[in-house]
C-alpha positions as CSV (number, residue, x, y, z in Angstrom):
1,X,-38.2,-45.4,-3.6
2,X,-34.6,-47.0,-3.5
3,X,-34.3,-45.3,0.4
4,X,-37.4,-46.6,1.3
5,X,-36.5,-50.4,0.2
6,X,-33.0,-50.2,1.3
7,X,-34.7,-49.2,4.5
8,X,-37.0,-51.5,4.6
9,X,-33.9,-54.1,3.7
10,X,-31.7,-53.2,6.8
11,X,-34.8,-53.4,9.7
12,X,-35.9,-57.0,7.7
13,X,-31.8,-57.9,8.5
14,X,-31.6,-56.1,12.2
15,X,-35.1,-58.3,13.0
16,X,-33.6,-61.6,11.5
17,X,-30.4,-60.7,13.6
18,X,-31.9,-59.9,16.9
19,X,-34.4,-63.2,16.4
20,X,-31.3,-65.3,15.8
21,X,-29.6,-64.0,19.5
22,X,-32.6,-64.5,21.3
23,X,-32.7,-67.8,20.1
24,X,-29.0,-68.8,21.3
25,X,-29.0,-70.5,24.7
26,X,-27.0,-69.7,27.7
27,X,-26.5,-69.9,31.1
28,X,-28.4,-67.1,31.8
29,X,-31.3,-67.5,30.1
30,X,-32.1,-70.8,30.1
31,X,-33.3,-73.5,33.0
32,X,-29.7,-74.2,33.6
33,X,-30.3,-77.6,35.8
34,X,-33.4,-79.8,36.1
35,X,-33.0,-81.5,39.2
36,X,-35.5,-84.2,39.7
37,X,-35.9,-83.7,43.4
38,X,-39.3,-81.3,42.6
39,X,-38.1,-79.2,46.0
40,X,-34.7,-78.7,45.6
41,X,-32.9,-76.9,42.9
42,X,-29.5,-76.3,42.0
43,X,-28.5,-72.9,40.6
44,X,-25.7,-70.8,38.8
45,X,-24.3,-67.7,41.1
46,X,-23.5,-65.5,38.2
47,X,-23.3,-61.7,37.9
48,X,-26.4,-60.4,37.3
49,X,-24.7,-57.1,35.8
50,X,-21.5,-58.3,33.9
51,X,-18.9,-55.6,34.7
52,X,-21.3,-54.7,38.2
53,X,-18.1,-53.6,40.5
54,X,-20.1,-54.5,43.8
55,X,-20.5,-58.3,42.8
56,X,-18.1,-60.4,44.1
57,X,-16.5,-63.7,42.0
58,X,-17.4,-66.8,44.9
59,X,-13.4,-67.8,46.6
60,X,-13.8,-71.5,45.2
61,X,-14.4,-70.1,41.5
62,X,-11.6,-67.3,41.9
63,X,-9.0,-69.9,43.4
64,X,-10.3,-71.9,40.0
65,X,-9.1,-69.2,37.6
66,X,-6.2,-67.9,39.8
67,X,-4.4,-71.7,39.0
68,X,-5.5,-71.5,35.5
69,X,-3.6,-67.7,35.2
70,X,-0.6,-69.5,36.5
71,X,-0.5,-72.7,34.0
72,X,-3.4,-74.8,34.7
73,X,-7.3,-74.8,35.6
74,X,-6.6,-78.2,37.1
75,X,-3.6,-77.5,39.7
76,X,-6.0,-76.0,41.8
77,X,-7.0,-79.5,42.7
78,X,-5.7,-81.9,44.9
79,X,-3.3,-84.6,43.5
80,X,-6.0,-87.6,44.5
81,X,-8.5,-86.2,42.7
82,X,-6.7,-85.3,39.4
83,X,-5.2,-88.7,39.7
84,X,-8.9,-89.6,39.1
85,X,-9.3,-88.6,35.9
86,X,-8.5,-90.6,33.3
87,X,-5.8,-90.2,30.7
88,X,-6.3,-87.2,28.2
89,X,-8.8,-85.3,30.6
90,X,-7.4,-82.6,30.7
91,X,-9.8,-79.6,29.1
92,X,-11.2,-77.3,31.1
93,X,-14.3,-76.0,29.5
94,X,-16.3,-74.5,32.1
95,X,-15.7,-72.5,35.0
96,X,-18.7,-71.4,37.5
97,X,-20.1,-70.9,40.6
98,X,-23.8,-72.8,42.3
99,X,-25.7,-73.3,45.4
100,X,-28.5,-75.0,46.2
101,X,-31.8,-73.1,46.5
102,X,-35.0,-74.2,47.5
103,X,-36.6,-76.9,50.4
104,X,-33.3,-77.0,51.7
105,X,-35.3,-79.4,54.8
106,X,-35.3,-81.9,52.3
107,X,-31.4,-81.9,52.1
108,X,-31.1,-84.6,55.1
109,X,-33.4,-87.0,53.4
110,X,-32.0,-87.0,50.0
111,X,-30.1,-89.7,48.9
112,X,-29.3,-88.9,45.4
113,X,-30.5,-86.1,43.0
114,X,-30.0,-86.4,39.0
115,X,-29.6,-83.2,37.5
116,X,-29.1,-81.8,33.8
117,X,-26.7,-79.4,33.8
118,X,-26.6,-76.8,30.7
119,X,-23.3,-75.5,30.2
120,X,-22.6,-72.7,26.9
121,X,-20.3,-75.6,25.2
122,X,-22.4,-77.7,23.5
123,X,-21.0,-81.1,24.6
124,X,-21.5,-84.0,21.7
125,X,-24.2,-86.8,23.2
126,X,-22.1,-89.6,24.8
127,X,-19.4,-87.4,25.8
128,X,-18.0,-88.0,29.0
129,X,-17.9,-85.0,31.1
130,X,-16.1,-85.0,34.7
131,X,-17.4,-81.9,37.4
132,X,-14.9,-81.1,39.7
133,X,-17.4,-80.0,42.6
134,X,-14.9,-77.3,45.1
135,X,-17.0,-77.5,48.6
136,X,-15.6,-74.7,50.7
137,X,-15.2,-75.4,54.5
138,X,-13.3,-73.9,57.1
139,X,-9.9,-76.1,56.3
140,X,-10.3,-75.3,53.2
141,X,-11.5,-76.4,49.5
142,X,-13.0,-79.7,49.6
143,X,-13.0,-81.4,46.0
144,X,-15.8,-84.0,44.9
145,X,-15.1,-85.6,41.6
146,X,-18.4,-86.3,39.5
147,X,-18.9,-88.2,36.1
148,X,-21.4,-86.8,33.5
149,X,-22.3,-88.0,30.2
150,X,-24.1,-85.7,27.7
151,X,-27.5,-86.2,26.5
152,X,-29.3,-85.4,23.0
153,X,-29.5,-81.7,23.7
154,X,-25.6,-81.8,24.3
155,X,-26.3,-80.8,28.8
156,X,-24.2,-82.7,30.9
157,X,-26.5,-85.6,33.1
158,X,-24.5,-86.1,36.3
159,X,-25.5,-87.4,39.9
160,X,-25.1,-85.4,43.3
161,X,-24.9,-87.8,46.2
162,X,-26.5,-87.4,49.4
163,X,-23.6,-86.9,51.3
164,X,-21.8,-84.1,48.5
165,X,-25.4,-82.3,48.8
166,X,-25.0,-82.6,53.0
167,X,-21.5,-81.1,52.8
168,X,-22.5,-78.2,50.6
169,X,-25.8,-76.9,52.2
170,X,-26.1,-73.6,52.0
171,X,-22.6,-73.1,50.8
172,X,-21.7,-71.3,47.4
173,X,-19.7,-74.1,45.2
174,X,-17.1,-74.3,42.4
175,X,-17.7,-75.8,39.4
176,X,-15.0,-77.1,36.4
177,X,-16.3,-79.1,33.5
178,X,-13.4,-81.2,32.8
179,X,-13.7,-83.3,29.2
180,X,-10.8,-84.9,27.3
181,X,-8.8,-83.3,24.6
C-alpha cells in the first residue's frame, strides 16, 4: 500500500512539474511579435534543433556576441549610435536574429508598423527598452536605433519605420535589447 501511494505521490509531482514548464513562455513557443500590419509579420530566426550542427547563427547576430566575447555586446556598434543611448544604458539582455515574413508587396506602402515584441526577460511595464536593429548590406552592418517601452504583459512595444522595414526586406537582422542598469 505505501509503494502504491508513494507512486501515486511522485506521477501527482512529475504532472504538476511538467504543467508548470509548459506554462513558462518563450520565444519559441509563443507569438513572439504582433505586428499590426495583418499582412506582414515579423519573426525570430532561431535554431529549430538547439545543438543542430547544420544551422548556421545569422553574421549580424554572430558579430553581436563576437564583441560581447571580447568586452562588450555594445562595441559592435558604431560610435553615433551608442552615443544615442542615454546614460546608464548599458545592459544587454537580448541577443537574436528576425526577418520579415509574409506580404512582403506590402513593404513599399508601409509607413510604419507597431509591433510587440516578446523577449524571455520579463521587462517591468514602463521600462524603457532601446533595439539596436543590425541591417546587413553589402558595406556592411547598418545599425537602426529603436525606442521601446514595456507594456502590462512585460513585451517590449516599439515602432519599425517605413524606411528601416525598406532597408531590411528580405534580409535576416540583428537584434540587442539594450535597457539601463
Amino acid at each position: 500500500m505505501k509503494k502504491i501511494t508513494a507512486f501515486l505521490l511522485v506521477l501527482t509531482l512529475l504532472a504538476g512539474v511538467t504543467a508548470a514548464f509548459a506554462e513558462t513562455p518563450s520565444k519559441e513557443d509563443v507569438v513572439d511579435i504582433i505586428v499590426e500590419e495583418g499582412d506582414l509579420l515579423i519573426v525570430w530566426v532561431n535554431d529549430p534543433n538547439p545543438g543542430d550542427e547544420e544551422f548556421v547563427t545569422p553574421p549580424v547576430e554572430n558579430s553581436i556576441y563576437e564583441a560581447q566575447k571580447n568586452g562588450s555586446a555594445l562595441d559592435v556598434l558604431p560610435k553615433e549610435i551608442r552615443d544615442q543611448l542615454p546614460e546608464g544604458f548599458t545592459k544587454v539582455n537580448e541577443i537574436g536574429s528576425m526577418k520579415l515574413d509574409g506580404n512582403m508587396d506590402s513593404l513599399a506602402d508601409v509607413e510604419d508598423v507597431k509591433a510587440i515584441i516578446k523577449f524571455d526577460t520579463p521587462y517591468a511595464e514602463g521600462e524603457v527598452v532601446y533595439l539596436a536593429i543590425g541591417i546587413p548590406g553589402d558595406e556592411g552592418t547598418e545599425w537602426v536605433l529603436l525606442k521601446g517601452v514595456a507594456n502590462e504583459d512585460h513585451n517590449v512595444k516599439v515602432t519599425f519605420d517605413g524606411d528601416t522595414l525598406r532597408k531590411i526586406g528580405t534580409k535576416t537582422f540583428g537584434v540587442m535589447a539594450i535597457s539601463a542598469e
